[in-house]
N, C-alpha and C positions, 0 to 999 in steps of 0.2 A: 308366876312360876319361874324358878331359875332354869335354865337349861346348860348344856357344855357348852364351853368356851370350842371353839374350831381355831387353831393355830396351824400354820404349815412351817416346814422345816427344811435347811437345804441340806445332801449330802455332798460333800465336794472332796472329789478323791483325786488326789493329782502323788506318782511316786510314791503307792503302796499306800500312802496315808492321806490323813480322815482330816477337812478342819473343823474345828470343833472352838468355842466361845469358852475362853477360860475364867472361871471366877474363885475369889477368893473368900472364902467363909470367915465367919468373924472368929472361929476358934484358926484359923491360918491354914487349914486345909485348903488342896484345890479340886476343885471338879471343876469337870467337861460337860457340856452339852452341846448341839446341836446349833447354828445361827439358823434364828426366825422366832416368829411371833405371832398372835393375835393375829387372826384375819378383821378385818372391820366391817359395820355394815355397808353393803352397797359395792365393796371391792373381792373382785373376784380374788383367784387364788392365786396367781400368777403374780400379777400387780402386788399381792399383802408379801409375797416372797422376795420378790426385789425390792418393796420399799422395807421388809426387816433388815434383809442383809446391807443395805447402804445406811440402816442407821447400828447395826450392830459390828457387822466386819468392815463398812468403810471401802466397798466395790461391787461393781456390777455384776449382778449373777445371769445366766441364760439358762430356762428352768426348760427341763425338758421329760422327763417324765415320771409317774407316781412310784417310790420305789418302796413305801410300805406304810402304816399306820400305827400306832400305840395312843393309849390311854393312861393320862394321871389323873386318879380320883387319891383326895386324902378326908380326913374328916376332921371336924373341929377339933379345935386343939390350942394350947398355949405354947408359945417361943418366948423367952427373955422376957416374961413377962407380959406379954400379948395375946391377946385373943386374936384366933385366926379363924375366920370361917374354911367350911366346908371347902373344897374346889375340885373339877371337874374337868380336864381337858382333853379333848381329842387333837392327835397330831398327826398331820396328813406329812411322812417326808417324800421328799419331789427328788431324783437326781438332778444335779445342778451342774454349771459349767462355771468357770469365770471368764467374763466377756474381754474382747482383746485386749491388751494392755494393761489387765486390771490385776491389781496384787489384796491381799486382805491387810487392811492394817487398824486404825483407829477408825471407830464407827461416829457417825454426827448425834446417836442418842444409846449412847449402848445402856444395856442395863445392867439393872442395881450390882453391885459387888463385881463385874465384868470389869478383867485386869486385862483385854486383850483377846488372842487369838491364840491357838498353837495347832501346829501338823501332828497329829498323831499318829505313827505305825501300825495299819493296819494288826499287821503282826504282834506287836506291844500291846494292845487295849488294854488287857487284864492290868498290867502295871497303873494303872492311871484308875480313879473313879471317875465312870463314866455314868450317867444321866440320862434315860434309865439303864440300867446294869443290861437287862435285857439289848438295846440295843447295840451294847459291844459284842455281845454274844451271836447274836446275830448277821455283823460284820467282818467274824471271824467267821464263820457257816461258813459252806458249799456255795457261792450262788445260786448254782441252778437246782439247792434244795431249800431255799431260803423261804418260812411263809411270807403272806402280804402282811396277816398282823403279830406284831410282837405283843398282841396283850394290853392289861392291867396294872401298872405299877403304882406302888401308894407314893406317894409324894414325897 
């Protein structure tokens, strides 16, 4: 039986804005999402959170606590030619800190299509495709009307 993938995600808000992992599509667009990944077996959550972000942002994070959840389910399907199975993720994001001294820059395994980092404007989101849509929307919200989950997005 398959079951979800469990990934966690950092939020890192420093001067209004968001970082966010920037990638480049093969048609040349950019989207944003979130640094983090995959939790593994046997590692808590904490631990799968600083070991994404020092292979995708390239610095220390200090993870400190749950700031909301989302879901990507898509279903099979073809890309360029490819069969892609089904996938199912669940995303725990954590607020996060960066630890002293530590800047975001090149990651030691960033992934596929990742050209980098960039500070988003809180304020801005909508200008930018963000990953999922829902959680730009979310970031602009009220804080103190914000839910825990943003949902379901399809892939």
């Amino acid at each position: 039986m398959r079951t979800p993938r469990v990934a966690v995600k950092a939020l890192l808000i420093r001067d209004r804005s968001i970082l966010m992992n920037r990638y480049v599509e093969p048609d040349g667009r950019e989207v944003f999402a979130l640094p983090g990944g995959g939790q593994e077996h046997g590692e808590d959550q904490v631990a799968a959170l600083i070991r994404e972000c020092r292979e995708e942002i390239g610095a220390q994070v200090e993870v400190h606590q749950v700031a909301c959840f989302f879901e990507v389910m898509t279903a099979p399907g073809r890309r360029d030619d490819t069969v892609i199975d089904s996938f199912h993720q669940v995303n725990i994001g954590y607020w996060c800190g960066l630890a002293e001294g530590e800047e975001p820059g090149e990651g030691t395994e960033p992934d596929a299509r990742q050209a980098g980092t960039a500070w988003l404007p809180l304020d801005r989101l909508g200008e930018h495709e963000v990953h999922p849509p829902a959680l730009a929307r979310w970031l602009e919200s009220d804080p103190s009307d914000r839910p825990l989950s943003l949902g379901v997005s399809p892939g």
